[in-house]
N, C-alpha and C positions, 0 to 999 in steps of 0.2 A: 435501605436495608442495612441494618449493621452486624448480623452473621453472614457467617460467609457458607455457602451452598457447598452440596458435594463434590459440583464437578465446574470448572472452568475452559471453554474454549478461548482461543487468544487467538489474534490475529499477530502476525509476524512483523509486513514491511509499515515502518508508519505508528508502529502502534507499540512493539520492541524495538524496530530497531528505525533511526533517521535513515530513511531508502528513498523516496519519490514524492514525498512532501514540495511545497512552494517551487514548482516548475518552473515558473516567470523567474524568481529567483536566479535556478540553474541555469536556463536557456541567458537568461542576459551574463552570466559570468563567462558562459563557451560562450558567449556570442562576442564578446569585448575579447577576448584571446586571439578572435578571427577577424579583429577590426580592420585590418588593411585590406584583406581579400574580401570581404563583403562591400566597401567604399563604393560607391556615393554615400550605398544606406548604411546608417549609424547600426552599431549592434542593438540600440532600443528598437529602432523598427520592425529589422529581423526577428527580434526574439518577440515581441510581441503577435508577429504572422505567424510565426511557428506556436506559440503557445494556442492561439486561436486556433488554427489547424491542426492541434493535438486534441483541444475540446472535442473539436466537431468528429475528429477520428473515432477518440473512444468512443464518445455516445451512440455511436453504431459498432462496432468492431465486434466480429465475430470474436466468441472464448477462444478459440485458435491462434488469435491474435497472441495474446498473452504467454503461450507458452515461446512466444518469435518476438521477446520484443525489440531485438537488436533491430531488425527487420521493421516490425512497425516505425520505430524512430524514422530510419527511413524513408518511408510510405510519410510521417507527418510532416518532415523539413523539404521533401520536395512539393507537397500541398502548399506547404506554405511561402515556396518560392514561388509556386506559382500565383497565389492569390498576390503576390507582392507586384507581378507581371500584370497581370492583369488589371493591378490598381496606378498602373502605368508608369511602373520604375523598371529600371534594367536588374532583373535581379541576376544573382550570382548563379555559377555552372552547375553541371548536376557533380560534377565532382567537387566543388565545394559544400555542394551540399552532401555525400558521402561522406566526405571530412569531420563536417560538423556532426551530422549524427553518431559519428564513432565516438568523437571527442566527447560529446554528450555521453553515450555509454560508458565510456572510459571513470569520468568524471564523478559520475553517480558510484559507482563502485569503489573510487578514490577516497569520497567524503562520507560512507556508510560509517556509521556507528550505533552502540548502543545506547539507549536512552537512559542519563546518567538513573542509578537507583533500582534500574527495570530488572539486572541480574537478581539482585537482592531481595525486589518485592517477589520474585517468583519463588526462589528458595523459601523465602518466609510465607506462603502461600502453600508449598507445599508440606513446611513443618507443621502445618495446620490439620494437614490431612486430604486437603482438596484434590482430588484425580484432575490432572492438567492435560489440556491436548494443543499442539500448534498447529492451526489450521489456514495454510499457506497457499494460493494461487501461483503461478506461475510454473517455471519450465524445470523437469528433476532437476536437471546438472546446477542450475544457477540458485534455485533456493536450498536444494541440500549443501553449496558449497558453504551457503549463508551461515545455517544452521550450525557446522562444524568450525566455520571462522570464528563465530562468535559464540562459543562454548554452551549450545542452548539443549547439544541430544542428552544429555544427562538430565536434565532441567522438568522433562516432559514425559509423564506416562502414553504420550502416543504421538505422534509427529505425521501429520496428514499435510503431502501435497501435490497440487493437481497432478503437475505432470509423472507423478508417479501414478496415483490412482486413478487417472483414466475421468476422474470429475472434480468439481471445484465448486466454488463460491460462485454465485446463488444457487444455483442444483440445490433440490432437498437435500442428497444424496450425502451433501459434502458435511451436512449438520449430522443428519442420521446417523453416517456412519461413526462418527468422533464420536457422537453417544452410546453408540453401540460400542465400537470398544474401550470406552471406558465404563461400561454397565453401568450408565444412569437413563433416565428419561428427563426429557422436556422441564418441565418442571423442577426440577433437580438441579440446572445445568443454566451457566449464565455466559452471555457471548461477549467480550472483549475487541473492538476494530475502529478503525476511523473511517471506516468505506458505512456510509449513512445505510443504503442498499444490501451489502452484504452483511454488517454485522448488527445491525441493528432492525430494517424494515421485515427481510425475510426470519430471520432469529423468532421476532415477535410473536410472524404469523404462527410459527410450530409452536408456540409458547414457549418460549426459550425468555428469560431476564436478557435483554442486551443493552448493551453500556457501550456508548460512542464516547473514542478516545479520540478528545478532543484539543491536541498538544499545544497547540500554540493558543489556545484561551479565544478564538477567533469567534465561539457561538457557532450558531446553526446557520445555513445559509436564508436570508429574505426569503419567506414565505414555503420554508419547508414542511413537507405535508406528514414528514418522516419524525417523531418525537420518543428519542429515547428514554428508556426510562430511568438511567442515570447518565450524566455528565461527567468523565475526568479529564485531569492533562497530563494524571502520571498514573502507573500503575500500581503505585504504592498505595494510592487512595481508596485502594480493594481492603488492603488489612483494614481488622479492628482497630480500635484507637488505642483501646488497649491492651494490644498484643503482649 
């Protein structure tokens, strides 16, 4: 598609701004800060049981999780002590593991930024005319702080997130309602995210255009059943070409 629709929904962490990307990443960077007090086991071992034990967390975790997730962190590094025990190492205390998960929270919030360009494609998105919505999961207080740290409430004719409105991603509710107050329909309206499920699988079913942002060029996962129906890794690649 090379015009651009009436209305844009945009997904926030991941997609504007670097938030929770490459785990294995972060968890081995806190995990090498914590190398003495994790010893015997190397920070690779660690972060790799915690990373495994965040898989397995999400893929069931109730949406309530989400609006807690200082708390989930949590719930996954003591999983993944344990799975480390069980695989018959001595693993580390539950207060080291406390530690780590803060650290980890701390850390992610430390290294947030915006995705270089993403200010600008949005401004020139909306010189266009396009009605924009930020459609955000997580807890009020921590994604509205996002929103205002990184200068996005001017940016958007409507700012939707869960823990304000009471529902979220995947919920119909959470598409409907961005649609509704920006007075377009389905058809109309194109979804922006890097969550395969939220912005792209559901998006589809309503008839929603959804476009998986795809930042680090990594393609779709082996044998994914989900096929957007466009690819990017910036959000610049929404303008025309010849804006």
């Amino acid at each position: 598609m090379t015009s651009l629709p009436p209305a844009i929904l945009i997904d926030l962490d991941d997609t504007i701004l670097s938030a929770y990307g490459r785990p294995d990443i972060a968890w081995n960077t806190v995990a090498t800060e914590f190398a003495t007090d994790l010893a015997p086991l190397s920070p690779e071992q660690v972060a790799i049981a915690i990373v495994d034990s965040g898989r397995k967390f999400w893929a069931t975790a109730e949406p309530a999780w989400r609006l807690k997730l200082a708390d989930a962190r949590h719930e996954v590094v003591r999983a993944g002590f344990s799975a480390l025990a069980a695989a018959g190492h001595t693993a580390p205390s539950l207060e080291i593991a406390s530690r780590l998960a803060d650290r980890y929270t701390a850390y992610r919030e430390e290294e947030m930024f915006v995705f270089p360009g993403a200010h600008d494609a949005i401004d020139a998105l909306k010189a266009h005319g396009v009605k924009l919505a930020l459609v955000t999961n997580g807890a009020a207080g921590i994604q509205r702080a996002k929103v205002e740290r990184f200068a996005l409430t001017h940016r958007f004719d409507h700012i939707q997130i869960e823990g304000e409105h009471g529902f979220g991603k995947p919920d119909d509710r959470a598409y409907h309602h961005a649609m509704q107050a920006l007075g377009v329909t389905a058809p109309e309206t194109w979804m922006v995210g890097d969550n395969l499920e939220w912005e792209v699988e559901v998006p589809q079913r309503l008839g929603i255009y959804a476009i998986w942002m795809d930042v680090h060029g990594e393609g779709l996962p082996q044998g994914s059943r989900v096929k957007p129906d466009r690819i990017i890794r910036s959000l610049a690649e929404l303008l025309p070409v010849n804006q």
